[in-house]
C-alpha positions as CSV (number, residue, x, y, z in Angstrom):
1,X,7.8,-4.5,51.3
2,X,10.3,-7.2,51.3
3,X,8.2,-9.3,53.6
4,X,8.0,-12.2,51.5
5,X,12.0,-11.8,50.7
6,X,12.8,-12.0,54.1
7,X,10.9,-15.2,54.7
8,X,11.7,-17.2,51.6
9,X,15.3,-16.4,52.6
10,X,15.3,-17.3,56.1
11,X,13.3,-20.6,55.4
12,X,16.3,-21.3,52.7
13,X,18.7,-21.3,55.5
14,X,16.4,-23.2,57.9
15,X,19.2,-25.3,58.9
16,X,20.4,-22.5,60.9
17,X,17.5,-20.2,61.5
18,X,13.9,-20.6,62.8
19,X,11.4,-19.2,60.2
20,X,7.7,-18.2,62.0
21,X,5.8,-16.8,59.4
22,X,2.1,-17.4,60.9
23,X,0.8,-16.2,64.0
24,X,-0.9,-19.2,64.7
25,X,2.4,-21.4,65.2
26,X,3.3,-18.6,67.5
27,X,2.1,-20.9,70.7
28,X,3.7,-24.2,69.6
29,X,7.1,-22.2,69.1
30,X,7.0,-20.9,72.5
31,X,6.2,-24.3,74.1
32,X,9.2,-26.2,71.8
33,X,11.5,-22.7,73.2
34,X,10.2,-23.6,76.7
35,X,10.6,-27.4,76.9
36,X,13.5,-27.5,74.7
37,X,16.3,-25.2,76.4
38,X,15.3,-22.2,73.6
39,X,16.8,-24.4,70.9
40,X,14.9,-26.2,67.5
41,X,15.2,-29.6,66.1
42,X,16.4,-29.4,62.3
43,X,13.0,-31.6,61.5
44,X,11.0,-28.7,63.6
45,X,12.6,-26.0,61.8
46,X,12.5,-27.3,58.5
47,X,8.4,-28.1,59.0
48,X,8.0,-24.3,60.0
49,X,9.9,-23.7,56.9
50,X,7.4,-25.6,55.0
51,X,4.5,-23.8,56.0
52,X,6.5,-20.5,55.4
53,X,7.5,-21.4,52.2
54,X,3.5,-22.4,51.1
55,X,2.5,-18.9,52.6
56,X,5.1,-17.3,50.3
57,X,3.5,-19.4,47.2
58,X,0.3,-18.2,48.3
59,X,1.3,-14.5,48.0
60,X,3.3,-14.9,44.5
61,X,0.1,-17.0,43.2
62,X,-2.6,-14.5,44.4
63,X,-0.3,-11.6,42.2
64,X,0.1,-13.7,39.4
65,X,-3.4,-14.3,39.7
66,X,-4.2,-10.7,39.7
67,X,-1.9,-9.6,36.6
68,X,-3.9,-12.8,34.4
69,X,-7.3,-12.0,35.7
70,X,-8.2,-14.7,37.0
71,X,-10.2,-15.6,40.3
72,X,-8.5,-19.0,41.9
73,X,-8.1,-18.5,44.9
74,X,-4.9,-20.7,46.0
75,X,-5.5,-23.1,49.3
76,X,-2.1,-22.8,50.6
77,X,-2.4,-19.9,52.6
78,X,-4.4,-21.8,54.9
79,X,-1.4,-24.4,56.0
80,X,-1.3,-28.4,55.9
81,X,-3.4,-30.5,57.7
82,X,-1.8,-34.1,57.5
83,X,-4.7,-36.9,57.5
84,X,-4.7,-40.4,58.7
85,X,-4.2,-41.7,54.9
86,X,-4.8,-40.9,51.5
87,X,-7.4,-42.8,49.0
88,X,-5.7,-45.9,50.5
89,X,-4.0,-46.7,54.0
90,X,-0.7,-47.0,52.3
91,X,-1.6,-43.7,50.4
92,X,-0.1,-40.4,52.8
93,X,-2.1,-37.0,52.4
94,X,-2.8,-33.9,53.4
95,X,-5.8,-31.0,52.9
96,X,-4.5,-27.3,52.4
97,X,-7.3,-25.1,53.0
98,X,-10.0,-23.8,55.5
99,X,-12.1,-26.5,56.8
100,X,-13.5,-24.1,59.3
101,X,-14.9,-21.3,57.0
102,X,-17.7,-24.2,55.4
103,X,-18.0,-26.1,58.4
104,X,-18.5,-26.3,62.0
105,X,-17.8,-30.2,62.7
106,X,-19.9,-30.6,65.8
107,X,-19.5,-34.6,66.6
108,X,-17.3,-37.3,65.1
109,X,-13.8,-39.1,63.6
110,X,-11.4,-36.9,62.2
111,X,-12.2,-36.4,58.5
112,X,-10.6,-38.8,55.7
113,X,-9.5,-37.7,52.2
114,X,-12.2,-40.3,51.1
115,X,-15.1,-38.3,52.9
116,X,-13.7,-35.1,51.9
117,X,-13.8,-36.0,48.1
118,X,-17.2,-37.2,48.8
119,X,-18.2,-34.3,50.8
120,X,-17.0,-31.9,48.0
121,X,-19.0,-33.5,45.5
122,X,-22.4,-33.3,47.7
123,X,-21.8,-29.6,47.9
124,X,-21.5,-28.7,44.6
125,X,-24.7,-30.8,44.0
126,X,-26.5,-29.3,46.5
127,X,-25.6,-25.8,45.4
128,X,-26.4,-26.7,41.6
129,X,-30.1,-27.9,42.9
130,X,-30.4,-25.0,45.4
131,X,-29.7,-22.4,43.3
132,X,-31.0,-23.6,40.1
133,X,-34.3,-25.4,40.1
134,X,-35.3,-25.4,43.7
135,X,-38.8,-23.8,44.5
136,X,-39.0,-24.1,48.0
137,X,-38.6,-27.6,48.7
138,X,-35.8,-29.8,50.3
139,X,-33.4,-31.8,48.7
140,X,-31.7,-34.6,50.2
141,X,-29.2,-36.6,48.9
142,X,-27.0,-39.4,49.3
143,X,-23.6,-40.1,47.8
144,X,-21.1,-42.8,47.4
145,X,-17.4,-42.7,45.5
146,X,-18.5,-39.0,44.9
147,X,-21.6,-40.4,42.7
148,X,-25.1,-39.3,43.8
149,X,-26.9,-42.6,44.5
150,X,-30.1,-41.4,45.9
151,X,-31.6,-37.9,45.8
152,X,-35.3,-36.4,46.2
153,X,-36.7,-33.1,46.7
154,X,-40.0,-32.9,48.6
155,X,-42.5,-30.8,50.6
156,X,-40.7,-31.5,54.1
157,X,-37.6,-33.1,55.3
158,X,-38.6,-36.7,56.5
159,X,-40.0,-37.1,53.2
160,X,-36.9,-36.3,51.2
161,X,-34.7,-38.2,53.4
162,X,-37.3,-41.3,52.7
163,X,-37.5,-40.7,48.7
164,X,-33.9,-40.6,48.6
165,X,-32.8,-43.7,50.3
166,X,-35.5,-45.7,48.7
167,X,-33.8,-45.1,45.4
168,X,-30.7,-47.2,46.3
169,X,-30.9,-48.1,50.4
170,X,-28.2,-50.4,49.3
171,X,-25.9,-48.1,48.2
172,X,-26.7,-45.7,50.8
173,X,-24.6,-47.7,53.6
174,X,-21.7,-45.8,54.8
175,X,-22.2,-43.0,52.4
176,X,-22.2,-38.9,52.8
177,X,-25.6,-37.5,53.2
178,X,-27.1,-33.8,52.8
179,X,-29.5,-31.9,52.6
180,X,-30.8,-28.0,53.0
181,X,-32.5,-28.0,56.0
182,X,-32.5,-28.3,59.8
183,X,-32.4,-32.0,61.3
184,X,-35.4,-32.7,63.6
185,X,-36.3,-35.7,65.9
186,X,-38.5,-37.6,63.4
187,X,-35.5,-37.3,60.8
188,X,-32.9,-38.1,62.9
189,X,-34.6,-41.1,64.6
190,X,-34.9,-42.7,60.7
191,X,-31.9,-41.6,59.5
192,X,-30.2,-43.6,62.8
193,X,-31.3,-46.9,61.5
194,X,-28.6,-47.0,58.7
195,X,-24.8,-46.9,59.3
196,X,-23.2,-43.7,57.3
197,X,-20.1,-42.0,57.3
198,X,-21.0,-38.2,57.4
199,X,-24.4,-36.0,57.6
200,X,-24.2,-32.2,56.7
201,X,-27.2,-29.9,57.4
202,X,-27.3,-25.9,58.1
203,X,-28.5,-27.1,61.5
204,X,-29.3,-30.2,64.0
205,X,-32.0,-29.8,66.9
206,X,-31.3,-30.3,70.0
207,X,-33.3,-33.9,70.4
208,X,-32.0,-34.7,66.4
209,X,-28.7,-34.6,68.2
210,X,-28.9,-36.4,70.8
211,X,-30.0,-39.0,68.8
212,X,-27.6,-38.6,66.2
213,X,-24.9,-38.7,68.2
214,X,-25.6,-42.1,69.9
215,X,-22.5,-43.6,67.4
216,X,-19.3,-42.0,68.6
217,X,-17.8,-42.0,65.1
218,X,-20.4,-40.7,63.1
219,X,-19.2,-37.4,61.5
220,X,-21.9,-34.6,61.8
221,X,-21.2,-31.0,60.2
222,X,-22.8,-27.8,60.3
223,X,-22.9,-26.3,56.8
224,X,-22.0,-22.5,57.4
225,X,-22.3,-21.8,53.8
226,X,-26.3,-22.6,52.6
227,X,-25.2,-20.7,49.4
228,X,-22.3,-21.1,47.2
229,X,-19.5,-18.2,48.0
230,X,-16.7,-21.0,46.4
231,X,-18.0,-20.5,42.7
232,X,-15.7,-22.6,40.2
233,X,-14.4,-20.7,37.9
234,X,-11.7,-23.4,37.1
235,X,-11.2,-27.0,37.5
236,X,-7.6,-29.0,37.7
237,X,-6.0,-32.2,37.7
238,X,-2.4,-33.5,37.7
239,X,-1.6,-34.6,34.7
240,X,1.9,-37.1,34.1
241,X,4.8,-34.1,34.0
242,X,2.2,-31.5,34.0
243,X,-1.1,-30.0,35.4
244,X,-4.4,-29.8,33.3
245,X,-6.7,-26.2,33.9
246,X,-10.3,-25.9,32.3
247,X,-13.2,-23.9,33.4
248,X,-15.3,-25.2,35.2
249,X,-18.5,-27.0,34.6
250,X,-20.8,-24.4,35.8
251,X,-23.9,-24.5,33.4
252,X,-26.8,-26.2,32.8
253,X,-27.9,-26.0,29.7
254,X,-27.6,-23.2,27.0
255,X,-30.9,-24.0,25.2
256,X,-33.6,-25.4,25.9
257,X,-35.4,-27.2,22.9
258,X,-38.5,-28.9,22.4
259,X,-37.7,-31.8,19.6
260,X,-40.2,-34.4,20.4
261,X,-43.1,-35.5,19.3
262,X,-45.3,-33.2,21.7
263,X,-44.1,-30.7,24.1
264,X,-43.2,-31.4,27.8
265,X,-45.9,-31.2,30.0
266,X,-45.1,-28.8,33.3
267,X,-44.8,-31.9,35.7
268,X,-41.9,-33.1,33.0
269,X,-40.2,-30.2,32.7
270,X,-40.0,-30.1,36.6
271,X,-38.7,-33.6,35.8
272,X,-36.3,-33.1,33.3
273,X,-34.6,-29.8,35.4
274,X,-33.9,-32.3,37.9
275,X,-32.5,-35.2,36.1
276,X,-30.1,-33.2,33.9
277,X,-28.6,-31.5,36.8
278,X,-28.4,-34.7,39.1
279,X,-26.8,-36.4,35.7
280,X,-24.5,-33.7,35.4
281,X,-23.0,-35.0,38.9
282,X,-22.6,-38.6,37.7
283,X,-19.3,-40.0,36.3
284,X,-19.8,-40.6,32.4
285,X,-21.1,-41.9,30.9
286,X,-24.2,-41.1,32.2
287,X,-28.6,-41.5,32.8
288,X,-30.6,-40.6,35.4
289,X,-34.0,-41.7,35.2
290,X,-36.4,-39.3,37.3
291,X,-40.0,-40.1,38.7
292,X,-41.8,-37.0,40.9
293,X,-38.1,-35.7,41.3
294,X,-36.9,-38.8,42.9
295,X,-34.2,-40.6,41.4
296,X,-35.6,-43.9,40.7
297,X,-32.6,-45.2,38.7
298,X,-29.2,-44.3,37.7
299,X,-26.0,-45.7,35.6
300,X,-22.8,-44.2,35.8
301,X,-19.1,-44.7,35.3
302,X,-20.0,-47.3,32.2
303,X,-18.3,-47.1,28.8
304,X,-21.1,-47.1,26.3
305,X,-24.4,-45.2,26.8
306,X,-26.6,-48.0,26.2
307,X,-25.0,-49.8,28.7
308,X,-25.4,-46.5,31.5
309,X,-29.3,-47.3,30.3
310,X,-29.5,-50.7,31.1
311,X,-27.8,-50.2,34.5
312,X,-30.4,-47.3,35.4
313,X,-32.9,-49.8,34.6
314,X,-32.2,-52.4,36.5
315,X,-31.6,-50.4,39.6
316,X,-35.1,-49.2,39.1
317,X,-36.6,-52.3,38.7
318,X,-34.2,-54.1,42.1
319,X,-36.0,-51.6,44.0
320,X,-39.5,-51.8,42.6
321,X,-39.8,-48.6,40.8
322,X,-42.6,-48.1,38.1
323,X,-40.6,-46.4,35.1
324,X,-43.9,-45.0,33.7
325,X,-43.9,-41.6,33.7
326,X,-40.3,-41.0,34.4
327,X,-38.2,-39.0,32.6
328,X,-34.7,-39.9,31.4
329,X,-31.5,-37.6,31.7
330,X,-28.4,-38.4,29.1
331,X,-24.9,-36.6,30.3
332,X,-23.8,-36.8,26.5
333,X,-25.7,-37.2,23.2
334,X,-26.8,-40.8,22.3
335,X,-24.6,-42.0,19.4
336,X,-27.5,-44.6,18.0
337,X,-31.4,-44.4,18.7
338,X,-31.1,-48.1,20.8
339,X,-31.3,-46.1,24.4
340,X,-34.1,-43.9,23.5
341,X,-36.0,-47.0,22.2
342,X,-35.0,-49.0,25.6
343,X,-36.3,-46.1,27.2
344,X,-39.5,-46.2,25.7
345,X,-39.9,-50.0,26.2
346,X,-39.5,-49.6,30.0
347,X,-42.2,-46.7,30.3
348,X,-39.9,-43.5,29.7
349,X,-41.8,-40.7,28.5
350,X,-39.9,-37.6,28.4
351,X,-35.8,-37.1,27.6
352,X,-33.3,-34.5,28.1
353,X,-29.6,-34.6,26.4
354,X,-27.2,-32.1,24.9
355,X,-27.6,-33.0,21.3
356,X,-24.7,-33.2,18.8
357,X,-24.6,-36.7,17.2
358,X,-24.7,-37.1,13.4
359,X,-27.6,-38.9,13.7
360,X,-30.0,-37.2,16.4
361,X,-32.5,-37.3,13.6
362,X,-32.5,-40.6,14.3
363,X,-33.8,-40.5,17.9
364,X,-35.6,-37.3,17.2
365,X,-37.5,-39.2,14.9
366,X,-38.3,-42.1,17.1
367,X,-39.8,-39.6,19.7
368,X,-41.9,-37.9,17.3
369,X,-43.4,-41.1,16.2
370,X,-43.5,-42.3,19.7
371,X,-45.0,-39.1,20.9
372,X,-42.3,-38.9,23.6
373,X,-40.8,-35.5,24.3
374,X,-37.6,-34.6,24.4
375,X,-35.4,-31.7,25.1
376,X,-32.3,-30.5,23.4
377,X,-29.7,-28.3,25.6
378,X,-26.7,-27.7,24.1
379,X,-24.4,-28.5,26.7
380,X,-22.9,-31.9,27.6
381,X,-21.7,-33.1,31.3
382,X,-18.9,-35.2,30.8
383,X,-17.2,-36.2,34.1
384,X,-13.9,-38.3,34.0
């Protein structure tokens, strides 16, 4: 009792006092007491003042927490790690959390803000495939600028790794990479031919590592957390004077309905799972197309749907995919019936979307006449 009092007050006065409030800075005090005649710098004690007054936020967060119900758990307890740079070199950053409790980093740079932005948005992929469609296969994925640009899920791990970067092997240079299961030799050795930034696996054998590790800055991590113990409850972003709070994305779909002209055939369905999740992960707006759950084409980031469409088709076409058969993913409803029509053109034969336009009659009615299927779930994806 009083704990917190006593610290907040001593870092106020840090211009006279020495404020320790984590065991861990314990060691570098005693070396600055020991090479330093016993005396602080003001810039040392107002940086241990720092990291006392972010423990003290902690606390008064995790009871304010507590008294609204909620469950965010507040990163500041964990101290600052300063990185290299921010987004940009002139950009400064830092990370306040627990690198260590996801991750054991076992070769490699230091991590960038860049790969941990990237890195965070692999995760939560990963655990929305894992835990929602996957039947005992392995995913692996690819991403880029925190988009998803190649992603598979297949019988073995070689496989996967080959589905996914022969949706976009362009795209794939210098990206984040992950997948579900162990690395071994055969993996490793055709995952080396291609220059990325960061792999993260649950585990690396002994000869995938020695191969792996042949490039002194490639960043390899041990995921310590196969399932998700980081739930989202919430989601933020600064916002001008102010801070915006939502909850978090954390659905799928609340419906799943059969609109089309004929229902989904099993293989589709697998299909259509796949797509609306990986779509889920792209910035709006939004398609995935889906072939054999391999992303054979995406759009993202574009400002009309139609145009999201005509990306994902031409991605599919640069690397010699054949659209017939695949299913299509929308991360909004389509305003008009042009993209269901494009769709259908290019050999689509199955589509998944949220629903809600004034005129999904209109693209209803196209797939009933068209005997395409599609699936209504109630729940859009938006991602700014």
């Amino acid at each position: 009792i009083g704990g917190p009092s006593l610290i907040r007050a001593a870092a106020k006065n840090h211009k006279d006092v020495t404020v320790v409030a984590h065991k861990k800075d314990y060691p570098s005090l005693l070396q600055i007491l020991k090479t330093q005649n016993n005396e602080t710098t003001l810039d040392q004690r107002r940086n241990f003042a720092i990291k006392a007054f972010d423990i003290c936020t902690a606390y008064d967060t995790a009871i304010s927490n507590y008294f609204h119900g909620l469950s965010i758990k507040t990163a500041f307890a964990a101290g600052e790690k300063k990185m290299r740079y921010g987004e940009n070199p002139h950009q400064a950053a830092a990370f306040f959390g627990n690198l260590e409790e996801i991750f054991d980093q076992i070769h490699g740079k230091e991590l960038s803000y860049n790969n941990l932005v990237d890195i965070d948005a692999a995760m939560q992929l990963l655990y929305d495939v894992t835990e929602n469609i996957l039947t005992g296969e392995i995913v692996f994925a690819i991403f880029k600028h925190t988009n998803v640009c190649g992603i598979a899920q297949r019988k073995n791990l070689l496989e996967s790794w080959q589905a996914a970067i022969a949706g976009d092997p362009e795209s794939a240079f210098g990206g984040v990479l992950i997948c579900n299961a162990p690395v071994d030799k055969a993996t490793a050795e055709a995952i080396n031919e291609i220059f990325f930034e960061v792999l993260i696996a649950p585990a690396f054998d002994t000869d995938a590592l020695l191969i792996l590790q042949s490039k002194k800055k490639r960043i390899l991590l041990k995921n310590k957390q196969p399932k998700n113990p980081f739930t989202k409850t919430t989601s933020s972003r600064s916002f001008l004077n102010g801070i915006l709070l939502q909850d978090a994305d954390s659905g799928n779909f609340s419906d799943w309905k059969e609109v089309g002209g004929r229902t989904s055939n099993e293989d589709e369905k697998a299909d259509l799972a796949f797509a609306n999740i990986v779509c889920k992960h792209l910035k709006s707006n939004a398609i995935a197309l889906v072939k054999n759950k391999q992303l054979v084409g995406k759009g993202c980031g574009q400002t009309s749907r139609i145009d999201a469409l005509r990306q994902a088709i031409e991605k599919a076409r640069q690397f010699h995919f054949d659209l017939h058969g695949a299913v299509m993913a929308s991360d909004a409803f389509f305003p008009f019936d042009d993209s269901v029509k494009l769709a259908h053109e290019n050999g689509v034969t199955a589509i998944i979307q949220p629903g809600g336009s004034i005129r999904d009659k209109d693209s209803i009615d196209y797939c009933v006449k068209n005997n395409l299927a599609m699936v209504l779930t109630g729940m859009r994806h938006f991602k700014h």
